[in-house]
C-alpha positions in Angstrom: 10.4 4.3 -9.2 10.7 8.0 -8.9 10.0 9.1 -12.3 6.3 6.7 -11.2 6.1 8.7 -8.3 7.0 12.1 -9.9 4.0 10.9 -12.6 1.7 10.9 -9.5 2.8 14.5 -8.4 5.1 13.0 -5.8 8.4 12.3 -5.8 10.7 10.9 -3.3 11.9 14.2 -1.7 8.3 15.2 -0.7 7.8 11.5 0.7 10.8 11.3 2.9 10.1 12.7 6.5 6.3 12.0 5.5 3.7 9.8 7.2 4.5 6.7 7.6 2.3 5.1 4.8 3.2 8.3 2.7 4.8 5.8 -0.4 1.7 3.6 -0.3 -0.2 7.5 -0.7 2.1 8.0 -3.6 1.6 5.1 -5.0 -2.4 5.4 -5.1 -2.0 8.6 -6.2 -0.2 7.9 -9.1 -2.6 4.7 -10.4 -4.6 5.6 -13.3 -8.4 3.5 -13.3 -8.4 -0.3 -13.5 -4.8 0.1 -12.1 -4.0 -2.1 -9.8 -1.6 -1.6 -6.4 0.6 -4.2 -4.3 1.3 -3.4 -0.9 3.8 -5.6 0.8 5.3 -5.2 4.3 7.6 -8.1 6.2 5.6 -7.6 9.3 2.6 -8.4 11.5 1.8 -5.4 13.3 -1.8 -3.9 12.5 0.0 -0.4 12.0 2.0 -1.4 9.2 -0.5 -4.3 7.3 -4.2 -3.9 7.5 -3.9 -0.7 9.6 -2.3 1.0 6.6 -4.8 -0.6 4.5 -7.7 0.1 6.4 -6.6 3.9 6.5 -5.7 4.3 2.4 -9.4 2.7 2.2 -11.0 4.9 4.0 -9.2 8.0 2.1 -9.5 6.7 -1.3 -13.2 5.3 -1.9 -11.9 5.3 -5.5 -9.7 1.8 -4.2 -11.2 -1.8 -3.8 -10.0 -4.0 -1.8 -9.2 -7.2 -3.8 -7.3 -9.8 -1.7 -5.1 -9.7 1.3 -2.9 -12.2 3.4 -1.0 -12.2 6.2 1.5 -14.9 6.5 2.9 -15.8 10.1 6.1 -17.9 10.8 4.6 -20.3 13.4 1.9 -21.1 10.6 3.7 -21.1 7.2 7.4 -21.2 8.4 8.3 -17.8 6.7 9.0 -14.5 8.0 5.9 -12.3 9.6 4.4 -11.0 5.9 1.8 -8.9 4.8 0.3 -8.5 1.2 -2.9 -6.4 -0.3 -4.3 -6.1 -3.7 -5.9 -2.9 -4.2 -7.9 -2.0 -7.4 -8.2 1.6 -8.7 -12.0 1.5 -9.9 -12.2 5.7 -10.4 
């Protein structure tokens, strides 16, 4: 993973001590076009699922958003999840 991030121009060292979406950053950094980026969280809060989301959005017009779920135990009997398929178009 850190020879991915270093790719990007980040590397774990200038992550740590970051934001706190400053690998999911990284991580669209480093995707070239018609790359494609899965951001999972075991969670429910908005500031961690589509909060982050919401936020890389809005700083990267280059992204698409192409599916995202949030699973809940009382509904699917799992753990509090959170998953979103982003799409590098430029």
């Amino acid at each position: 993973m850190a020879a991915a991030l270093a790719a990007g121009g980040a590397t774990l060292s200038t992550i740590r001590g970051g934001e706190p979406d400053a690998l999911v950053e990284a991580a669209a950094d480093s995707l070239r076009p018609g790359g494609t980026l899965l951001y999972s969280v075991c969670t429910w809060t908005r500031a961690e699922t589509d909060g982050v989301v919401a936020g890389l959005l809005e700083r990267r017009p280059g992204l698409r958003l192409e599916e995202a779920r949030q699973l809940w135990p009382h509904r699917q009997g799992a753990d509090g999840m959170f998953l979103a398929r982003l799409f590098k178009v430029r």
